[in-house]
VOBA-1610 file (N, C-alpha, C; in pm, whole numbers, padded with zeros to 5 digits, always signed):
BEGIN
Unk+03088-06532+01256Unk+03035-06449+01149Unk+02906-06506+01096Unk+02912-06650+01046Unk+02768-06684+00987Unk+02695-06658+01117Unk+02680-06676+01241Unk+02554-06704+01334Unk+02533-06529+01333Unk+02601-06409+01348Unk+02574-06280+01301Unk+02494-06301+01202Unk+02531-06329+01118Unk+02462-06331+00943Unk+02322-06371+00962Unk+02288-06463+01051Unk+02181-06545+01087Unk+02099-06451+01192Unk+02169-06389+01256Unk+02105-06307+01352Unk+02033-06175+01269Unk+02115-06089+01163Unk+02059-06002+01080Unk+01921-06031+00950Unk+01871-06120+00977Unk+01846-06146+00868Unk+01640-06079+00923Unk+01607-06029+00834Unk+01446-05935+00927Unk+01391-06082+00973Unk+01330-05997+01066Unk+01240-06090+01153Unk+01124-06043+01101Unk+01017-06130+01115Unk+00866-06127+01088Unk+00801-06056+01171Unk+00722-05951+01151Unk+00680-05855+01224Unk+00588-05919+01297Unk+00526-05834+01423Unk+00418-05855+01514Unk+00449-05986+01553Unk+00315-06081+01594Unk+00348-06179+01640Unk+00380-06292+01562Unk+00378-06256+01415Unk+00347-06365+01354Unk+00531-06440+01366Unk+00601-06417+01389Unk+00729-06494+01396Unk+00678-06609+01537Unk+00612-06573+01651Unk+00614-06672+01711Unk+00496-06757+01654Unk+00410-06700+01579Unk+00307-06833+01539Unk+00403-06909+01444Unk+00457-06853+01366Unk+00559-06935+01279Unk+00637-07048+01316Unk+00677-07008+01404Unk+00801-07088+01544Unk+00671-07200+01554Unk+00598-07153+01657Unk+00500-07297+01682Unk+00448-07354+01588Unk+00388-07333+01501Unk+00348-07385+01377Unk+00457-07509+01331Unk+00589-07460+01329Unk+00696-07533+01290Unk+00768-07636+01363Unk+00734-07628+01517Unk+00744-07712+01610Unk+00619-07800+01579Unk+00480-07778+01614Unk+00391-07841+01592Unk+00397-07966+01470Unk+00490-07895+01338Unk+00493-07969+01183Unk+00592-08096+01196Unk+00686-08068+01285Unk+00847-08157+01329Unk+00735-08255+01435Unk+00715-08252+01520Unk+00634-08325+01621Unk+00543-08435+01526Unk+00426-08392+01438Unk+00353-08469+01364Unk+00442-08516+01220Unk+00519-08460+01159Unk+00558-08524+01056Unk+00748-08579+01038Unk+00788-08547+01158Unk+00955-08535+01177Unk+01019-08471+01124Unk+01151-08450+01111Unk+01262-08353+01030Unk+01252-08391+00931Unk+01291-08523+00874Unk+01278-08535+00754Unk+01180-08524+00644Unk+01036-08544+00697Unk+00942-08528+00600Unk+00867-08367+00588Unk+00949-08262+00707Unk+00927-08125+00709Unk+00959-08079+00596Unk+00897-07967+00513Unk+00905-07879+00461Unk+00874-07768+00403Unk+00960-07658+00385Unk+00881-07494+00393Unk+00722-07505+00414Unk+00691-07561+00240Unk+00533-07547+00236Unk+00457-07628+00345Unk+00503-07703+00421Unk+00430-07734+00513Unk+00450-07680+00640Unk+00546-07594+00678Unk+00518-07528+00741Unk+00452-07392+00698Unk+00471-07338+00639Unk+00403-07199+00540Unk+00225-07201+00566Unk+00158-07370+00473Unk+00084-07404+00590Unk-00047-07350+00658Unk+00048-07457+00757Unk-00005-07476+00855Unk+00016-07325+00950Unk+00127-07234+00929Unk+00136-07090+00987Unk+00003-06982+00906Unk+00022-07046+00837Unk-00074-06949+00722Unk+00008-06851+00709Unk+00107-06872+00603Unk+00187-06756+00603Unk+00261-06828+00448Unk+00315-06697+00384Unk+00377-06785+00245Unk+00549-06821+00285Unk+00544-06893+00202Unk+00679-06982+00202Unk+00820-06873+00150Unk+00755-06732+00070Unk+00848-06641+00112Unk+00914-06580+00185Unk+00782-06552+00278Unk+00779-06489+00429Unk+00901-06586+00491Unk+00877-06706+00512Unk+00996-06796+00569Unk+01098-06804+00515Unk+01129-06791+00366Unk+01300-06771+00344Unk+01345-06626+00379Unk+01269-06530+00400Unk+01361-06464+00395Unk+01393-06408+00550Unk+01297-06507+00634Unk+01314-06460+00780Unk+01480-06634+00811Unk+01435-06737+00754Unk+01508-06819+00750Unk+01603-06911+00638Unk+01663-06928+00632Unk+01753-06988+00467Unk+01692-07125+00484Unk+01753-07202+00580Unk+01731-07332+00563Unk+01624-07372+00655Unk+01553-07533+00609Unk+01488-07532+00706Unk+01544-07583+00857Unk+01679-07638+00850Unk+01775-07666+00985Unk+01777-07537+01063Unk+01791-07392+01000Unk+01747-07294+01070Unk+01636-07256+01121Unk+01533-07274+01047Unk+01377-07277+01136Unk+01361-07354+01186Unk+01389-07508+01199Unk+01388-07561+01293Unk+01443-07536+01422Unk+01558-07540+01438Unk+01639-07467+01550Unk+01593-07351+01635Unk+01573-07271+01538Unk+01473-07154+01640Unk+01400-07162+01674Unk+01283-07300+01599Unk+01201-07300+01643Unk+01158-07377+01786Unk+01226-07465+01792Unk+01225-07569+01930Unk+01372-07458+02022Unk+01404-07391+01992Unk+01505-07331+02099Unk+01391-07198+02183Unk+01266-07141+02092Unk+01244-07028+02089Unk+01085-07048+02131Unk+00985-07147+02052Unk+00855-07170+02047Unk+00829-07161+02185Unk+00700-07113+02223Unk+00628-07157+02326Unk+00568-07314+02325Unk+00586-07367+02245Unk+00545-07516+02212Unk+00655-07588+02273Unk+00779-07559+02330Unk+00876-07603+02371Unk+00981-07551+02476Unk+00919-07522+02575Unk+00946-07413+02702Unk+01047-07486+02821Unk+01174-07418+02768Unk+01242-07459+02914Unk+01199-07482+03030Unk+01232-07629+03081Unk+01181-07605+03247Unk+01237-07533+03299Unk+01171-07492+03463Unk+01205-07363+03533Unk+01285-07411+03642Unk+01412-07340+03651Unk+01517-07358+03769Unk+01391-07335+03920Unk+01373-07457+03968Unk+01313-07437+04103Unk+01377-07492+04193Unk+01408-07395+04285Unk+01550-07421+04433Unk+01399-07502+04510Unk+01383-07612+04487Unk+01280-07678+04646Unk+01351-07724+04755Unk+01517-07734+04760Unk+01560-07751+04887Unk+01625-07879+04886Unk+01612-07988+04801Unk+01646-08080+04780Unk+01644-08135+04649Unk+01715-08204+04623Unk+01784-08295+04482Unk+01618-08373+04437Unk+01561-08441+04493Unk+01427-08531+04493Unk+01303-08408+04419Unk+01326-08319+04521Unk+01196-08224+04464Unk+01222-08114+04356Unk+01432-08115+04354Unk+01473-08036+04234Unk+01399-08124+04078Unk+01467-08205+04111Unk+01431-08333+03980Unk+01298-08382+03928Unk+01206-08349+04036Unk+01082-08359+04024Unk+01010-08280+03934Unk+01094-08106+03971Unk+01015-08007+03951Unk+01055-08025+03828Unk+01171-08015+03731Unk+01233-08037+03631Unk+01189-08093+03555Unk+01112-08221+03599Unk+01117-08325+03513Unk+00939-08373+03479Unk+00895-08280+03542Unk+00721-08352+03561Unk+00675-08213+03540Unk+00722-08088+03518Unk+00614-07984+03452Unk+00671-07933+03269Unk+00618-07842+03284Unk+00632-07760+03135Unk+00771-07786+03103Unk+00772-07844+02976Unk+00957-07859+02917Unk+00990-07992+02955Unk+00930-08042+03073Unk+01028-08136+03137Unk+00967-08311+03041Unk+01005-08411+03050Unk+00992-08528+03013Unk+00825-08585+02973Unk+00711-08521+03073Unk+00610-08578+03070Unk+00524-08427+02959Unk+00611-08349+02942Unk+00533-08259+02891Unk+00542-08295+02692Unk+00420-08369+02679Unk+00402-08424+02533Unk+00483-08348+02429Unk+00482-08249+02374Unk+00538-08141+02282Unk+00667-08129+02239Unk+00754-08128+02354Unk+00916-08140+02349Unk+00952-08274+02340Unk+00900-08383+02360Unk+00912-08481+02382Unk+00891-08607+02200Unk+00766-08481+02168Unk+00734-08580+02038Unk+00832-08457+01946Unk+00875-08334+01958Unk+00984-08280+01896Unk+01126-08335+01867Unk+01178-08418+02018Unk+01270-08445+02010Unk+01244-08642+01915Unk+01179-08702+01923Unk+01144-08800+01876Unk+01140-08757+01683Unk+01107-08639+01677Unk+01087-08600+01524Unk+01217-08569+01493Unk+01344-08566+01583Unk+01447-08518+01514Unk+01605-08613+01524Unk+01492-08717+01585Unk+01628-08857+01657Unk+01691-08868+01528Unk+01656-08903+01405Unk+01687-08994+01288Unk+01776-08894+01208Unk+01719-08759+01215Unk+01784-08666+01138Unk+01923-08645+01259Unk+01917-08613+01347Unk+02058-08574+01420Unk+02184-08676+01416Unk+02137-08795+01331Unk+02269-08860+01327Unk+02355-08837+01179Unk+02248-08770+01108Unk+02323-08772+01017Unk+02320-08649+00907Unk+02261-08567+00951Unk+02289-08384+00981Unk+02357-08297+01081Unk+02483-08311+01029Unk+02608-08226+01113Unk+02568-08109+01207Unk+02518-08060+01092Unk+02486-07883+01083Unk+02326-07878+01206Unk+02251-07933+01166Unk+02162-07938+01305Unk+02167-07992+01390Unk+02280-08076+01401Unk+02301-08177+01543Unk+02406-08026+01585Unk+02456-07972+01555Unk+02543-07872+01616Unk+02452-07788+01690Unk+02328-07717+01570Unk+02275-07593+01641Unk+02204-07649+01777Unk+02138-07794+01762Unk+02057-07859+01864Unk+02141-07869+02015Unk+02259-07936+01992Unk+02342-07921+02072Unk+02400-07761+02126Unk+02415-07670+02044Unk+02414-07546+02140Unk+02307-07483+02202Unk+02191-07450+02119Unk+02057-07396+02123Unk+01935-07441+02213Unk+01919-07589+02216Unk+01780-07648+02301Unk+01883-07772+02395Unk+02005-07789+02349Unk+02038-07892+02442Unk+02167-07829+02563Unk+02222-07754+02548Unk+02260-07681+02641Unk+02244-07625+02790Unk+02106-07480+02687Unk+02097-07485+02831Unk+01982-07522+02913Unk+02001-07678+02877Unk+01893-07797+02966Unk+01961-07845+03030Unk+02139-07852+02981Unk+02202-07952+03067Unk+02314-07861+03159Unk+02259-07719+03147Unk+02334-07594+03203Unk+02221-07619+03368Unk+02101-07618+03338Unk+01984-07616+03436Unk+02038-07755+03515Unk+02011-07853+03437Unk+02060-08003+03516Unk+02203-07993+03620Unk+02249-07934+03538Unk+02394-07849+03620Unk+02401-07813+03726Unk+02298-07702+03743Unk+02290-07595+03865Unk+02194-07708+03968Unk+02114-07791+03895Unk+02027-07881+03978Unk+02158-07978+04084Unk+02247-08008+04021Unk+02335-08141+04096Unk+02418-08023+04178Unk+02454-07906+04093Unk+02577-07836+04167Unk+02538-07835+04356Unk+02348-07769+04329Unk+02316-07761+04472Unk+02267-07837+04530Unk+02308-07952+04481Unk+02295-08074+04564Unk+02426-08139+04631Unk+02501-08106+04595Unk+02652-08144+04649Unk+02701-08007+04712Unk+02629-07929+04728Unk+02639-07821+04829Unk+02586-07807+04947Unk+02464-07926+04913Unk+02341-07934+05059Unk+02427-08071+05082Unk+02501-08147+05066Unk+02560-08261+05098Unk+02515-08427+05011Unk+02403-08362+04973Unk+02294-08485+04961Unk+02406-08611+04827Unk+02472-08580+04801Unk+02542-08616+04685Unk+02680-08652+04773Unk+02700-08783+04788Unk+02895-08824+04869Unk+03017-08791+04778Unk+03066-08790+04823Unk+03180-08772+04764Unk+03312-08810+04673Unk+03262-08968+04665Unk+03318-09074+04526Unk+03172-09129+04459Unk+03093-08994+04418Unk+02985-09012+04340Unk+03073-08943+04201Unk+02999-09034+04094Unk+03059-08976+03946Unk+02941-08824+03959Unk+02949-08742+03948Unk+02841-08647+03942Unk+02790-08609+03777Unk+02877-08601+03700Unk+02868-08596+03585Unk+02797-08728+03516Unk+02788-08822+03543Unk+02770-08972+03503Unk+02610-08954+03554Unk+02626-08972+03717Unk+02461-08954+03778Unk+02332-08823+03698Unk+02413-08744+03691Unk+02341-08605+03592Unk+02286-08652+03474Unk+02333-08760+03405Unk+02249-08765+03273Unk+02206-08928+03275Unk+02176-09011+03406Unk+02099-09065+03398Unk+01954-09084+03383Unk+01916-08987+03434Unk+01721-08992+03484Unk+01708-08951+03287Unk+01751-08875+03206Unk+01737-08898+03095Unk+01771-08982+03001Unk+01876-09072+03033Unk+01933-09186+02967Unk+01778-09246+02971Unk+01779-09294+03139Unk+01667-09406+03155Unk+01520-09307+03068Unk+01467-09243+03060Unk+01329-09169+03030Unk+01350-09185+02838Unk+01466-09149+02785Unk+01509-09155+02669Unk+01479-09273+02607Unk+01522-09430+02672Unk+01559-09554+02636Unk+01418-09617+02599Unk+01356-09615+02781Unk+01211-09616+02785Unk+01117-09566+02669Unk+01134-09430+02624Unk+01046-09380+02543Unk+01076-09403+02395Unk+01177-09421+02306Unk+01229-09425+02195Unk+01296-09572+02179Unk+01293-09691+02275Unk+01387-09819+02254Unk+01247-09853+02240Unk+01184-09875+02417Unk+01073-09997+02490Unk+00924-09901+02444Unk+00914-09807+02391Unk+00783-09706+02310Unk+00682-09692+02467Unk+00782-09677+02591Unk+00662-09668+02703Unk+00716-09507+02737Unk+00608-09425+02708Unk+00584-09277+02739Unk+00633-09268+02844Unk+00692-09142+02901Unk+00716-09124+02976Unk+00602-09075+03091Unk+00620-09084+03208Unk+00495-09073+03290Unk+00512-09033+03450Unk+00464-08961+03521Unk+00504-08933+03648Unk+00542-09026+03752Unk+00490-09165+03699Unk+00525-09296+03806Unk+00652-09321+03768Unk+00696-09314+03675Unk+00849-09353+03592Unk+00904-09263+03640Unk+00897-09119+03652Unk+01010-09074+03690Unk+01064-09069+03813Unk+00963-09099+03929Unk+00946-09079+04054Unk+01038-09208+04056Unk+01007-09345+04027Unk+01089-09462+04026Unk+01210-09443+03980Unk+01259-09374+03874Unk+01376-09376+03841Unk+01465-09275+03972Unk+01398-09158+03996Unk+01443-09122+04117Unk+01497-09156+04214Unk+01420-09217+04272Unk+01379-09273+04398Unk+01454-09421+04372Unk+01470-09509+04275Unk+01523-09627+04296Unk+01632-09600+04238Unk+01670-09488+04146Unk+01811-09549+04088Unk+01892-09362+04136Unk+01867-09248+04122Unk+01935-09161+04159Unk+01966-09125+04300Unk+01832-09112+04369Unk+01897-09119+04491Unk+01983-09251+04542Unk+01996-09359+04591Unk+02092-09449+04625Unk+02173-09413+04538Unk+02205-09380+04414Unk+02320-09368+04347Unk+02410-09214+04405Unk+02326-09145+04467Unk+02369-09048+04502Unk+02435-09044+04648Unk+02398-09159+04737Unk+02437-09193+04866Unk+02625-09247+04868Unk+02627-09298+04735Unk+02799-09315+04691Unk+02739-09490+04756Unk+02940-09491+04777Unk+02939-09650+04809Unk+02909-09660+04928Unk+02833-09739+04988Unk+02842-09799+05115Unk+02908-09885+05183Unk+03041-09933+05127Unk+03150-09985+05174Unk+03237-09826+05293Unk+03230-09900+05368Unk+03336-09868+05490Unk+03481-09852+05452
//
């Protein structure tokens, strides 16, 4: 019932709901969740801070839509290349994916707040983290369909490594993520991990 409630509520005519959206991604990226608010997004949209309550209540709701919805924060694109190496590649080195700055300093603006905001660690987790790990999904499914993946491989475990490692790197050790990193993490730790054991 509330996410109905949330769904009825007017939308901002013409385009200005998606400048809003980016505007508000753009505000989370440079200033984080916590130091966001209306008037600074209002803003930087050029738009009044009315206009935004009554398209959104909270700002955990404009946020949410906004990194689920913005063009500032664009799902990568399911690309079948035939193999696990050039699936992961494609995933992970264009638009949406790890090296693409935007989603990357979004999700960095919202580390501190998701541990201890229920209510947006929920929507984040259905809305922008889903279906990334729905895509990552279909990426391993057809890889253990082309064989490339053995058969006392954890598959679930291997799936959310290449982001463990890109995550740790970027937010522990502050080294960006970068196309040589991911290719290495690939190449040295997923594929062999994907070959299973080599015990006989």
């Amino acid at each position: 019932m509330e996410a109905a409630g949330v769904r009825q509520r007017p939308r901002v005519e013409g385009g200005r709901e998606e400048e809003i959206l980016d505007a508000t991604v753009a505000v989370v990226a440079e200033l984080g969740y916590d130091r966001l608010t209306m008037d600074a997004v209002a803003t930087a949209a050029k738009a009044s801070k009315a206009t935004l309550y009554r398209r959104w209540s909270t700002k955990a709701e404009l946020v949410v839509d906004a990194i689920s919805r913005a063009k500032g924060c664009p799902m990568p694109e399911d690309v079948d290349t035939g193999s696990l190496r050039g699936d992961l590649i494609s995933m992970s080195c264009g638009d949406g994916g790890f090296t693409d700055e935007m989603p990357m300093s979004v999700i960095a603006g919202l580390i501190t707040a998701l541990h201890r905001d229920a209510d947006l660690q929920k929507a984040f987790r259905e809305r922008f983290l889903a279906p990334r790990l729905q895509l990552t999904h279909q990426v391993f499914a057809r890889a253990v369909e082309r064989g490339e993946i053995a058969p006392d491989v954890d598959v679930e475990l291997l799936s959310t490594t290449l982001p463990a490692v890109i995550v740790h790197h970027a937010y522990v050790l502050g080294i960006g993520p970068t196309d040589d990193l991911i290719l290495r993490v690939i190449d040295n730790v997923i594929l062999p991990a994907a070959r299973g054991s080599q015990v006989s």
